[in-house]
PDBQT receptor file of N, H, CA, C and O in Angstrom, charges set to zero:
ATOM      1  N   UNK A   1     113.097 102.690 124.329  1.00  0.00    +0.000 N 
ATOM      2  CA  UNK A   1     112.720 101.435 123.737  1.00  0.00    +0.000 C 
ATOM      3  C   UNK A   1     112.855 101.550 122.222  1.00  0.00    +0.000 C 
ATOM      4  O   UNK A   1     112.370 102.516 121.633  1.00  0.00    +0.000 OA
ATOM      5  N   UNK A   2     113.561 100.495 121.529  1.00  0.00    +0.000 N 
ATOM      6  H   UNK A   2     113.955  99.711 122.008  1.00  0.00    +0.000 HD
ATOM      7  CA  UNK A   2     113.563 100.464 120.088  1.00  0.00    +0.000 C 
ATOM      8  C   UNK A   2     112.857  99.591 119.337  1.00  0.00    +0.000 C 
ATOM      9  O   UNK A   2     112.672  98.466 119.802  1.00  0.00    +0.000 OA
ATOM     10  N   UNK A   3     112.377  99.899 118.158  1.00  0.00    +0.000 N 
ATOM     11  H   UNK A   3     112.528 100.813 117.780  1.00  0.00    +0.000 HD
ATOM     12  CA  UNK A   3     111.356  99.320 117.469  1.00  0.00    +0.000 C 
ATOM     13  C   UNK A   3     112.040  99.226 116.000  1.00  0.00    +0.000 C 
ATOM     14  O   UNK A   3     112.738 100.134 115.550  1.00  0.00    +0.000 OA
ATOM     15  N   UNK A   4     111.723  97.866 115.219  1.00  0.00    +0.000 N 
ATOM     16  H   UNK A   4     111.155  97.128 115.585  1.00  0.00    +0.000 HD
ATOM     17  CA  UNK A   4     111.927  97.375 113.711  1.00  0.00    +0.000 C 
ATOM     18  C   UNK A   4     111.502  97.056 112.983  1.00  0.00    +0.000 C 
ATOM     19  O   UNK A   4     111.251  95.852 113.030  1.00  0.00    +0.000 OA
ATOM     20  N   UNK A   5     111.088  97.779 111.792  1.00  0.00    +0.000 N 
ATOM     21  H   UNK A   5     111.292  98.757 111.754  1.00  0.00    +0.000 HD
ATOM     22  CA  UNK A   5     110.333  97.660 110.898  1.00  0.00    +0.000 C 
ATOM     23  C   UNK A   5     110.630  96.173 110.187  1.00  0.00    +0.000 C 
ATOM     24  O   UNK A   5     111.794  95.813 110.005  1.00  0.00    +0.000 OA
ATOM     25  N   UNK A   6     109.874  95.614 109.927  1.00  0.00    +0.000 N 
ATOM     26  H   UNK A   6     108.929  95.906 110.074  1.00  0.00    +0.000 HD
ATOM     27  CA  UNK A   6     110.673  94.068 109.341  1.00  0.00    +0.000 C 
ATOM     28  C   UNK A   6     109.786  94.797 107.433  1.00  0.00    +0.000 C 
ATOM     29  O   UNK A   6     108.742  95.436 107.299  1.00  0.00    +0.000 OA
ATOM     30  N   UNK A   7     110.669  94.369 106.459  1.00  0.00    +0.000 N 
ATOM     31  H   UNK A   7     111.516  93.850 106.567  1.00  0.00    +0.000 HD
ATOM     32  CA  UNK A   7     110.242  94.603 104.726  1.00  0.00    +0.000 C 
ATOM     33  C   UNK A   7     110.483  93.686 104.309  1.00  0.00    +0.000 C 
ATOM     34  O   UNK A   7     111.512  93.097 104.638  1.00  0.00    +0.000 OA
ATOM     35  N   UNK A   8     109.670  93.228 103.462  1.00  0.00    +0.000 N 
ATOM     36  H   UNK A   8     108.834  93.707 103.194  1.00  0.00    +0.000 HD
ATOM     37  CA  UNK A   8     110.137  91.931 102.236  1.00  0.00    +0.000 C 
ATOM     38  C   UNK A   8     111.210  92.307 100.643  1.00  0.00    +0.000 C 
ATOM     39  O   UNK A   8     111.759  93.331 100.237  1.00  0.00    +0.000 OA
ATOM     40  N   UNK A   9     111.164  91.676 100.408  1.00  0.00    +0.000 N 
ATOM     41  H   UNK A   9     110.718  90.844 100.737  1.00  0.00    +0.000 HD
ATOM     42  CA  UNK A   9     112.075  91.759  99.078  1.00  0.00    +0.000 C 
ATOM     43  C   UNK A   9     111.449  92.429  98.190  1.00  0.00    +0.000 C 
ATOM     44  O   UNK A   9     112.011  92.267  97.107  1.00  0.00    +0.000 OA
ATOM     45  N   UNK A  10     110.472  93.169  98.106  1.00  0.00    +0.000 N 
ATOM     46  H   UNK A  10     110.015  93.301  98.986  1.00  0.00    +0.000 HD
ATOM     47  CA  UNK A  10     110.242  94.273  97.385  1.00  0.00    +0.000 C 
ATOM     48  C   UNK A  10     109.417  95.832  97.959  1.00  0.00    +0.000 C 
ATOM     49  O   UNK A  10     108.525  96.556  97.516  1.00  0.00    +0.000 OA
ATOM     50  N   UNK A  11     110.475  95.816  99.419  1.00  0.00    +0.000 N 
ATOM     51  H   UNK A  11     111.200  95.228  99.779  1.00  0.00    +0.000 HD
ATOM     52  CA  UNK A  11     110.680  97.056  99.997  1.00  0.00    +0.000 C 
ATOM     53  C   UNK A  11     109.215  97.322 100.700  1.00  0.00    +0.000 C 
ATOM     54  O   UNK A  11     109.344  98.243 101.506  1.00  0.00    +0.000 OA
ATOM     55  N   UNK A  12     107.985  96.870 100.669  1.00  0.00    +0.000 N 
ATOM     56  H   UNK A  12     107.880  96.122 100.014  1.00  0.00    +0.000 HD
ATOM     57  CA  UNK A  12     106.810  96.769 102.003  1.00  0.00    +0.000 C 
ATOM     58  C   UNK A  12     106.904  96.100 102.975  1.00  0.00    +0.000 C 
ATOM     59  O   UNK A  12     107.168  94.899 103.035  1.00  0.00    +0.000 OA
ATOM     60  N   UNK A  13     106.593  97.190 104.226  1.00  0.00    +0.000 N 
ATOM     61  H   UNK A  13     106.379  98.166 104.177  1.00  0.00    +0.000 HD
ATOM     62  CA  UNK A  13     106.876  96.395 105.268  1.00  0.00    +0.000 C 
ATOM     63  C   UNK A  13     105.416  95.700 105.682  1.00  0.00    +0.000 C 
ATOM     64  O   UNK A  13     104.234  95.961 105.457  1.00  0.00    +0.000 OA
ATOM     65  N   UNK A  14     106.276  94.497 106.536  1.00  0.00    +0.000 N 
ATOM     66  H   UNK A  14     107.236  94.285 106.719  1.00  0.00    +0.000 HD
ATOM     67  CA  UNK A  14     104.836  93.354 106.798  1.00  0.00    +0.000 C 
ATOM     68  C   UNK A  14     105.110  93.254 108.277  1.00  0.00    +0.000 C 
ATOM     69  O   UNK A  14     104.426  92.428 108.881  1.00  0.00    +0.000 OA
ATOM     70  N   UNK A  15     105.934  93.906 108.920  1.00  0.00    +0.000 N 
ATOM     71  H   UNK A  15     106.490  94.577 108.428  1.00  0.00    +0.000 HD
ATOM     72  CA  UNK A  15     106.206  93.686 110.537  1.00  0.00    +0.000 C 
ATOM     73  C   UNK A  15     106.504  94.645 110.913  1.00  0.00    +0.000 C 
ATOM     74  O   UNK A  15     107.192  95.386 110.211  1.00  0.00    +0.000 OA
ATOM     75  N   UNK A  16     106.083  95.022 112.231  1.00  0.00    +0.000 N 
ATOM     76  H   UNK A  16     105.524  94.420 112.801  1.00  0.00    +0.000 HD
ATOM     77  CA  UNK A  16     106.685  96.172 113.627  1.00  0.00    +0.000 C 
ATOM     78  C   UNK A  16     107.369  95.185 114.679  1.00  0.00    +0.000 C 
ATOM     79  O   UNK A  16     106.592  94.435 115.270  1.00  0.00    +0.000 OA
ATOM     80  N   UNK A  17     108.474  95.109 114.928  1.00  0.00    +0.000 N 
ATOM     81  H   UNK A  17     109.105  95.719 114.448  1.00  0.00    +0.000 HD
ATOM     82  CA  UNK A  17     108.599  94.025 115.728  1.00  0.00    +0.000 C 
ATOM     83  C   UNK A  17     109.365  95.008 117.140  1.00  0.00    +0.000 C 
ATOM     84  O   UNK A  17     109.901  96.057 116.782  1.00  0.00    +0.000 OA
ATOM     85  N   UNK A  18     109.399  94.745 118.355  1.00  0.00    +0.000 N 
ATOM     86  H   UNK A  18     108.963  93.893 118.646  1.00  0.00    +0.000 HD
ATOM     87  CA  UNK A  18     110.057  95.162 119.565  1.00  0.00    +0.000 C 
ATOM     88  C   UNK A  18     111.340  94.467 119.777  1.00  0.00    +0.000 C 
ATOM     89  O   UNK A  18     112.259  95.039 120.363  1.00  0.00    +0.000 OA
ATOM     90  N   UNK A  19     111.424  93.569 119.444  1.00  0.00    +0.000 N 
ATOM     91  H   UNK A  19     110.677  93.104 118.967  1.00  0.00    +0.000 HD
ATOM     92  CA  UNK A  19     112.820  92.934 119.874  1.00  0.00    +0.000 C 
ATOM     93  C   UNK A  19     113.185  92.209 118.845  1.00  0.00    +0.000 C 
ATOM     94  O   UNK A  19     112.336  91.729 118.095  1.00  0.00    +0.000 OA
ATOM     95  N   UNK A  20     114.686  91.997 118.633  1.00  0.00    +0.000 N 
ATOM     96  H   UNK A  20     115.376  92.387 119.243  1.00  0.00    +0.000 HD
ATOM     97  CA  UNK A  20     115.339  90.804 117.572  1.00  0.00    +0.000 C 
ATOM     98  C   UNK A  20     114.963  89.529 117.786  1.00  0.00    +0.000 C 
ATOM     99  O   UNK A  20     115.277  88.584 117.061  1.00  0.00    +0.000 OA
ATOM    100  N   UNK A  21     114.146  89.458 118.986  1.00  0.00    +0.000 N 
ATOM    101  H   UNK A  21     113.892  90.225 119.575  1.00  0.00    +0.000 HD
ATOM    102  CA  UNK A  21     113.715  87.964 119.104  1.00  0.00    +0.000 C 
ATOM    103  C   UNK A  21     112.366  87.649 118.526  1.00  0.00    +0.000 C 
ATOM    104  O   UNK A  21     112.011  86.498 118.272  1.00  0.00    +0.000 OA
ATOM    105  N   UNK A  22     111.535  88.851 118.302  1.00  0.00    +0.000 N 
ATOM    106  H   UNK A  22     111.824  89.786 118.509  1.00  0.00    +0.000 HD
ATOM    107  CA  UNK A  22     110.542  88.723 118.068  1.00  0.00    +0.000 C 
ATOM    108  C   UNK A  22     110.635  88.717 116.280  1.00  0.00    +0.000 C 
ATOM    109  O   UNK A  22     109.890  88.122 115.501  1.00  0.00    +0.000 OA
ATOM    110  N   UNK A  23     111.980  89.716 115.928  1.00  0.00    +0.000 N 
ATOM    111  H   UNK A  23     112.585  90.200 116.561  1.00  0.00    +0.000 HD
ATOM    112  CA  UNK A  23     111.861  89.074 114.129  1.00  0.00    +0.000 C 
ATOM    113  C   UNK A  23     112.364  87.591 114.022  1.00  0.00    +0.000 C 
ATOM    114  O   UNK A  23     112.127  87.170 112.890  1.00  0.00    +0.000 OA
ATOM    115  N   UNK A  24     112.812  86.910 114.603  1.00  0.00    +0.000 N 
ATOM    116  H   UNK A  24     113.005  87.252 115.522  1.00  0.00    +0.000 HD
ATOM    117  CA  UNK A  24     113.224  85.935 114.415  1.00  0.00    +0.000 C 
ATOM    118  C   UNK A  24     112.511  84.871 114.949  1.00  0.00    +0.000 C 
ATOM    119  O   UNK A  24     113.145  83.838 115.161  1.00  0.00    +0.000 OA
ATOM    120  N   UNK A  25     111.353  84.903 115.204  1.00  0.00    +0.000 N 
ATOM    121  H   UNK A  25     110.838  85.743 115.032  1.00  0.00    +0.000 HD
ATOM    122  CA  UNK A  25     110.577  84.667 115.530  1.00  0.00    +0.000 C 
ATOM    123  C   UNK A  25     109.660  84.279 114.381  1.00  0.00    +0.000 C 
ATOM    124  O   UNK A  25     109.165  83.175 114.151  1.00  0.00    +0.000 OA
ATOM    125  N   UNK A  26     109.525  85.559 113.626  1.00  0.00    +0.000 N 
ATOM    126  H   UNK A  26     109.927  86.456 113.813  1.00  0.00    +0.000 HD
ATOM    127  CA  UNK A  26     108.544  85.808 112.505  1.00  0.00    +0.000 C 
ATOM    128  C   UNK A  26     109.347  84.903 111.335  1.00  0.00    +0.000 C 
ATOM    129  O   UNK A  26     108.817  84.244 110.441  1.00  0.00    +0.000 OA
ATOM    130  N   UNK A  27     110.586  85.044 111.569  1.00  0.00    +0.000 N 
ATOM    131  H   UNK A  27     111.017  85.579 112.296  1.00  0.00    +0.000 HD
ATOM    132  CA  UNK A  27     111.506  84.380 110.274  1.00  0.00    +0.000 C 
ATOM    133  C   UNK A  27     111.253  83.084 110.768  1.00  0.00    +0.000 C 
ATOM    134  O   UNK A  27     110.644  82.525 109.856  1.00  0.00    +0.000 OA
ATOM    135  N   UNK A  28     111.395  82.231 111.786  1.00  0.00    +0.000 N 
ATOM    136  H   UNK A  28     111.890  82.685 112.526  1.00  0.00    +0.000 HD
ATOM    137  CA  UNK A  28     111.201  80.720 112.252  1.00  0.00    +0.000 C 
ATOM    138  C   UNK A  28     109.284  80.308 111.600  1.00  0.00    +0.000 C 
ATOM    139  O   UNK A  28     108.766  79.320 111.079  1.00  0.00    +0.000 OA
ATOM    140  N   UNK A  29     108.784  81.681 112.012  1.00  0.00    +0.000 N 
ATOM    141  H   UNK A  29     109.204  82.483 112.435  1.00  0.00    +0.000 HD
ATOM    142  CA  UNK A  29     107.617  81.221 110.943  1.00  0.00    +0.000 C 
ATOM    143  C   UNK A  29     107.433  81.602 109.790  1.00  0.00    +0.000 C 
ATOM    144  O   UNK A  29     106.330  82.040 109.464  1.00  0.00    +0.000 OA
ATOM    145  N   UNK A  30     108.553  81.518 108.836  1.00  0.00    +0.000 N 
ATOM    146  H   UNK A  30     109.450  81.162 109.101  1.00  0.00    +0.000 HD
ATOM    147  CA  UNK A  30     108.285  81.574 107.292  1.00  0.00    +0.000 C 
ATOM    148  C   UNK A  30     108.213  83.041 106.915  1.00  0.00    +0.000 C 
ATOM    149  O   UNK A  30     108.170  83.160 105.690  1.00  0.00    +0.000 OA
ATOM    150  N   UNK A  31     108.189  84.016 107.461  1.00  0.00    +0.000 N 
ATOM    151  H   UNK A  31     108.224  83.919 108.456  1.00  0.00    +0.000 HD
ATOM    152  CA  UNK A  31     107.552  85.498 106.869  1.00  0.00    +0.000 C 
ATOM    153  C   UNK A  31     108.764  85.648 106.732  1.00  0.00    +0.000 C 
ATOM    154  O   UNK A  31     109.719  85.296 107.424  1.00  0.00    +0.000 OA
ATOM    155  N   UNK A  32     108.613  86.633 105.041  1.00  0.00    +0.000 N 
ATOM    156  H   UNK A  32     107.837  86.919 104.479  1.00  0.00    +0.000 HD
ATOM    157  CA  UNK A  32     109.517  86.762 104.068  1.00  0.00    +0.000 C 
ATOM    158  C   UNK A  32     110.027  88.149 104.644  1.00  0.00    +0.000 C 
ATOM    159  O   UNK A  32     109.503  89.234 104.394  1.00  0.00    +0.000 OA
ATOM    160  N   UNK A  33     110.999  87.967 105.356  1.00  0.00    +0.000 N 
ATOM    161  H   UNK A  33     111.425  87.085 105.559  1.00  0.00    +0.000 HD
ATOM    162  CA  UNK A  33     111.919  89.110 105.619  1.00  0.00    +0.000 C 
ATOM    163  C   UNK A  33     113.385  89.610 105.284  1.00  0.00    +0.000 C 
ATOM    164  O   UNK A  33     114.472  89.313 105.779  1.00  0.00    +0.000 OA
ATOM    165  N   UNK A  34     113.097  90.304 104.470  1.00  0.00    +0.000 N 
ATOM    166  H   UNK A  34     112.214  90.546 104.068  1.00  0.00    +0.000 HD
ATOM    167  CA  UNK A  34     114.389  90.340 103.525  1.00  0.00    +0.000 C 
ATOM    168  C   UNK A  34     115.279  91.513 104.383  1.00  0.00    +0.000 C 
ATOM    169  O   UNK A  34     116.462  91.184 104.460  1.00  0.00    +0.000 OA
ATOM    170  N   UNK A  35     114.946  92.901 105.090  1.00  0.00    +0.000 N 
ATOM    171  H   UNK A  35     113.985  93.169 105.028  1.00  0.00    +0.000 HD
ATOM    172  CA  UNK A  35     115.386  93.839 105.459  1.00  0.00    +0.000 C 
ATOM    173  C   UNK A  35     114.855  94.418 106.748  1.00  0.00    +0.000 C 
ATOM    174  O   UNK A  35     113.675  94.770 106.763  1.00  0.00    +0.000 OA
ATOM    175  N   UNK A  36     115.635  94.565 107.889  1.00  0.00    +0.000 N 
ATOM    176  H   UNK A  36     116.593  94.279 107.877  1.00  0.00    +0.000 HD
ATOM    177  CA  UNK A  36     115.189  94.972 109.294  1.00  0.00    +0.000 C 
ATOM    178  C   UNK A  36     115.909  96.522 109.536  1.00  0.00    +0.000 C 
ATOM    179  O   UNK A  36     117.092  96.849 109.633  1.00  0.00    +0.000 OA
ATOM    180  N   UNK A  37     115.051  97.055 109.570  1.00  0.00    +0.000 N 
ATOM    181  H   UNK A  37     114.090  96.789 109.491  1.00  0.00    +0.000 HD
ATOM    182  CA  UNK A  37     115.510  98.700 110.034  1.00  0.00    +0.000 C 
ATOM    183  C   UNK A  37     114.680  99.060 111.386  1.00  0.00    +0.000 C 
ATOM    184  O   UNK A  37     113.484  98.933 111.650  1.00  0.00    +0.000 OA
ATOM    185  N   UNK A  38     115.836  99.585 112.180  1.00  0.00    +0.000 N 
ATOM    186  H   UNK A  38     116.807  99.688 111.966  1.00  0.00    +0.000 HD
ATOM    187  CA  UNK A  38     115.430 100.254 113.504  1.00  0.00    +0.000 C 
ATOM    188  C   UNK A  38     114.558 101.253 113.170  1.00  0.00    +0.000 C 
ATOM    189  O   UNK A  38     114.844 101.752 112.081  1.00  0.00    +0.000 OA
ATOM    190  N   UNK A  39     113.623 101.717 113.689  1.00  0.00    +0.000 N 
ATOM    191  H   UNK A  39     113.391 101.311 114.573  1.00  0.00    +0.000 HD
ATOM    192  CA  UNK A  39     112.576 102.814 113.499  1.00  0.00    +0.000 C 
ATOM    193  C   UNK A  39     113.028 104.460 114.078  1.00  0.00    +0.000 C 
ATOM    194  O   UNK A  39     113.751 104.805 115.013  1.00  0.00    +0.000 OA
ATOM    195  N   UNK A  40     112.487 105.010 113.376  1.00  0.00    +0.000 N 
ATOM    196  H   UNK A  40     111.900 104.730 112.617  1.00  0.00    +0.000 HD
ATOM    197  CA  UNK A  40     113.560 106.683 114.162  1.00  0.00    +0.000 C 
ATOM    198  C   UNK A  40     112.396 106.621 115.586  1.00  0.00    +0.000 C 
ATOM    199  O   UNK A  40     111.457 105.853 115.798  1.00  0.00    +0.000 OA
ATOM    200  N   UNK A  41     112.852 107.597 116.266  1.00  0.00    +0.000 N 
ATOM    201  H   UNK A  41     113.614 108.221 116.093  1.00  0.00    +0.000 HD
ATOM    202  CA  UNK A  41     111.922 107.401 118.298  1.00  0.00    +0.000 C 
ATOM    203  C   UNK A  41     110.723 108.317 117.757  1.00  0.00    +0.000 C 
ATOM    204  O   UNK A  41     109.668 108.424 118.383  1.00  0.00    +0.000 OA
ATOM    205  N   UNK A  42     110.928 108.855 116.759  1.00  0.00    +0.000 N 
ATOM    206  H   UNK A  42     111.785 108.768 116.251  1.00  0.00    +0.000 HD
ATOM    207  CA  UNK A  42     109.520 109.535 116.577  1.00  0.00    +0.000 C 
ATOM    208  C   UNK A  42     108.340 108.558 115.570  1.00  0.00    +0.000 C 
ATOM    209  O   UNK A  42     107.121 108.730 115.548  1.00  0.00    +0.000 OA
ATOM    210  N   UNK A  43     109.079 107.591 114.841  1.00  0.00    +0.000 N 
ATOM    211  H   UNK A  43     110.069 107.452 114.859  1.00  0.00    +0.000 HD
ATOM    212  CA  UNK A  43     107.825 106.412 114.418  1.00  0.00    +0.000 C 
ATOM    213  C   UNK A  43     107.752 105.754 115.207  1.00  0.00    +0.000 C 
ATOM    214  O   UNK A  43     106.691 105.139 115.094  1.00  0.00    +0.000 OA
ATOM    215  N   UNK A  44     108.615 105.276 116.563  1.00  0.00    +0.000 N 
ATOM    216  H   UNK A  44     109.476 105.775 116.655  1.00  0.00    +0.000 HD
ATOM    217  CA  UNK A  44     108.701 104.333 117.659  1.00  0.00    +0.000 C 
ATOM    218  C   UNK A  44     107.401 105.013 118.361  1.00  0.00    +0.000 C 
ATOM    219  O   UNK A  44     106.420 104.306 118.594  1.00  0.00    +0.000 OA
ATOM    220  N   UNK A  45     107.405 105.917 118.578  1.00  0.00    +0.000 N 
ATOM    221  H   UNK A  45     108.201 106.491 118.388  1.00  0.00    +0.000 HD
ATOM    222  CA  UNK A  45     106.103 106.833 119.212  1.00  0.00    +0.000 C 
ATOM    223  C   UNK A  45     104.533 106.058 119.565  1.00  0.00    +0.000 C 
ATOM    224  O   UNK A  45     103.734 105.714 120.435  1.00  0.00    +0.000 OA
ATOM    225  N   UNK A  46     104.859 106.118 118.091  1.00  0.00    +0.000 N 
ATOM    226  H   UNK A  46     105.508 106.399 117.384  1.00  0.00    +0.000 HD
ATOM    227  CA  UNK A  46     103.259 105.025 117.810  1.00  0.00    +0.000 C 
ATOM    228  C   UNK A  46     102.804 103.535 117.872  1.00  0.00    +0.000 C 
ATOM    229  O   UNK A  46     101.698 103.004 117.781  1.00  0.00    +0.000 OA
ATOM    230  N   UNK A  47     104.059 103.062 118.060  1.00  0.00    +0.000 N 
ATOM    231  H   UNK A  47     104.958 103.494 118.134  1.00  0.00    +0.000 HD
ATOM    232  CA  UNK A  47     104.089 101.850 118.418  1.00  0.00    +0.000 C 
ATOM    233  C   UNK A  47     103.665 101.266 120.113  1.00  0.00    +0.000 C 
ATOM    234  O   UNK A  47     103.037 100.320 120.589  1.00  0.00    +0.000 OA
ATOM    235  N   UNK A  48     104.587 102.703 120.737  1.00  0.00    +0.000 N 
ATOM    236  H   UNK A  48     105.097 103.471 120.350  1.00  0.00    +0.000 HD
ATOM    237  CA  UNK A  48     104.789 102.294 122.325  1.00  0.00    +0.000 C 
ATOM    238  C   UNK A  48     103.614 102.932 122.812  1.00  0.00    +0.000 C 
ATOM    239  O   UNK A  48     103.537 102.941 124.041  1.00  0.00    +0.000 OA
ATOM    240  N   UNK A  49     102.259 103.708 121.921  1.00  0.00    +0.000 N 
ATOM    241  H   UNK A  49     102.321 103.701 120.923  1.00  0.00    +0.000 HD
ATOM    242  CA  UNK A  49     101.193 104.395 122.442  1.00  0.00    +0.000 C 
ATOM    243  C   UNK A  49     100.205 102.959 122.334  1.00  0.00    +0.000 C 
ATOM    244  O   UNK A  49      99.299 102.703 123.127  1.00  0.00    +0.000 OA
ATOM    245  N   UNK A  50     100.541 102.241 121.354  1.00  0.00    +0.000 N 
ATOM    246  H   UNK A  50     101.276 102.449 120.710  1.00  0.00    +0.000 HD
ATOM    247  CA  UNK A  50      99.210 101.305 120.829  1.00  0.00    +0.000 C 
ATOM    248  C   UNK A  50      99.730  99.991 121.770  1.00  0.00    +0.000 C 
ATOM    249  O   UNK A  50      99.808  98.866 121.275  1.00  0.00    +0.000 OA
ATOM    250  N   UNK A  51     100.004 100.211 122.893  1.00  0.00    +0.000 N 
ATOM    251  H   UNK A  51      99.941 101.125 123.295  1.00  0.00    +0.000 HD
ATOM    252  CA  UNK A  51      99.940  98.596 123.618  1.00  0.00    +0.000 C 
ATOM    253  C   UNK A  51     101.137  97.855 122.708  1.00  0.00    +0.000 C 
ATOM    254  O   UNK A  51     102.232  97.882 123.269  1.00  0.00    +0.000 OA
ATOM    255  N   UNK A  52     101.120  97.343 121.689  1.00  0.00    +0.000 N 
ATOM    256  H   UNK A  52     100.231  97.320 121.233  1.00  0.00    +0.000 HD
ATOM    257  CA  UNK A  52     102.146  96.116 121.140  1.00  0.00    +0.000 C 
ATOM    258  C   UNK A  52     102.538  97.205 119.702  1.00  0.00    +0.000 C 
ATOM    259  O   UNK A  52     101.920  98.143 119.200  1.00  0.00    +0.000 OA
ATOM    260  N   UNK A  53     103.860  96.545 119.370  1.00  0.00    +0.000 N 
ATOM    261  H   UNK A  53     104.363  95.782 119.778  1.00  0.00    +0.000 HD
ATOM    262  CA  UNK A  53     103.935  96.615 117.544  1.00  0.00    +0.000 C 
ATOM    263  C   UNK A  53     103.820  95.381 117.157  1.00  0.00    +0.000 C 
ATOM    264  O   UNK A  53     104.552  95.125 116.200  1.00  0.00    +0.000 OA
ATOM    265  N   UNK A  54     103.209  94.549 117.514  1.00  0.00    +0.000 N 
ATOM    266  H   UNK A  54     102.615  94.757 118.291  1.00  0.00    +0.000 HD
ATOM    267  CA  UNK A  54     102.146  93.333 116.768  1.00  0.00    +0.000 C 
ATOM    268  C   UNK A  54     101.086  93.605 116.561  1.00  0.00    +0.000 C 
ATOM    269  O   UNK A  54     100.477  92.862 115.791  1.00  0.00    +0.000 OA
ATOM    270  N   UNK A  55     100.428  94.690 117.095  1.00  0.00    +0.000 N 
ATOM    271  H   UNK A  55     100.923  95.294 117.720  1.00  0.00    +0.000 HD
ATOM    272  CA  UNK A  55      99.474  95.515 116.751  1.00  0.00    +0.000 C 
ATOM    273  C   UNK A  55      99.457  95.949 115.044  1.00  0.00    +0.000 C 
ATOM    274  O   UNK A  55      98.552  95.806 114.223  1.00  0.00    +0.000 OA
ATOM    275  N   UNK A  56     100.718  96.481 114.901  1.00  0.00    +0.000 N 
ATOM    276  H   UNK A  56     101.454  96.597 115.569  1.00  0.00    +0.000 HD
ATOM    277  CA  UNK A  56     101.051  97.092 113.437  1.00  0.00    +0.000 C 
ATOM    278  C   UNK A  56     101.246  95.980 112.482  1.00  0.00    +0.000 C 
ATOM    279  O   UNK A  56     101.410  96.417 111.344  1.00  0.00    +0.000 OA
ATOM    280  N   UNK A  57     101.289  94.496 112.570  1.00  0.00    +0.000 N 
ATOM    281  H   UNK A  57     101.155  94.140 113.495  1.00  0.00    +0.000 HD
ATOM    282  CA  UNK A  57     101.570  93.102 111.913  1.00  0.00    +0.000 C 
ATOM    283  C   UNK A  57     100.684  93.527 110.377  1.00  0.00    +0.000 C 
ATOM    284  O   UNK A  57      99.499  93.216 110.254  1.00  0.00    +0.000 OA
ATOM    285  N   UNK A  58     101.301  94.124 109.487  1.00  0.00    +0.000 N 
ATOM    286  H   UNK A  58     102.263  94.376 109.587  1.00  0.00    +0.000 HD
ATOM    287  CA  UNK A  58     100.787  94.102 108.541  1.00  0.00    +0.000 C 
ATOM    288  C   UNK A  58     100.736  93.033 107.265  1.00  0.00    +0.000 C 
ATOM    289  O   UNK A  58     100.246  93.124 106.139  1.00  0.00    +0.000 OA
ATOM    290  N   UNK A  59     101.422  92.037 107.916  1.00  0.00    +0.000 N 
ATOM    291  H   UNK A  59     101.819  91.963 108.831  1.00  0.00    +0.000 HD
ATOM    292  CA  UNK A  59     101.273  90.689 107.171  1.00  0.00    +0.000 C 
ATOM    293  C   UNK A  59      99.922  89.587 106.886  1.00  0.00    +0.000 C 
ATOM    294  O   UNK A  59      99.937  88.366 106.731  1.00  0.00    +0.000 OA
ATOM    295  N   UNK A  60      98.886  90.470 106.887  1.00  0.00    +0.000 N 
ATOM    296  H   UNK A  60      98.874  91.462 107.012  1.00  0.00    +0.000 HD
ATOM    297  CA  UNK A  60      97.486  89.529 106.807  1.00  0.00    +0.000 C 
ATOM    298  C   UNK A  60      96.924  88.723 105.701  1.00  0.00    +0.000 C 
ATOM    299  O   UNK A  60      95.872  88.104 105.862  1.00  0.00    +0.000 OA
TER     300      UNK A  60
């Protein structure tokens, strides 16, 4: 399973997202996503232990 860090335009990320549907998702609601990087399987790790990477939604 692959996981994507979503970053804004000055390189902090504000999203963990699971699928391209789910950043685009986040982009249909306004969150400033300037840069999407696949996660290496060893930060994916922590994502697929905690139930969701909406869990990780650091956009609050």
């Amino acid at each position: 399973m692959e996981f994507y860090s979503c970053f804004d335009s000055n390189g902090k990320v504000i999203a963990r997202c699971q699928t391209p549907q789910d950043i685009e998702v986040l982009r249909h609601m306004g969150r400033p996503i300037a840069q999407v990087k696949a996660m290496k399987q060893e930060e994916s790790v922590v994502c697929s232990l905690t139930s969701s990477p909406s869990d990780f939604n650091e956009d609050i």
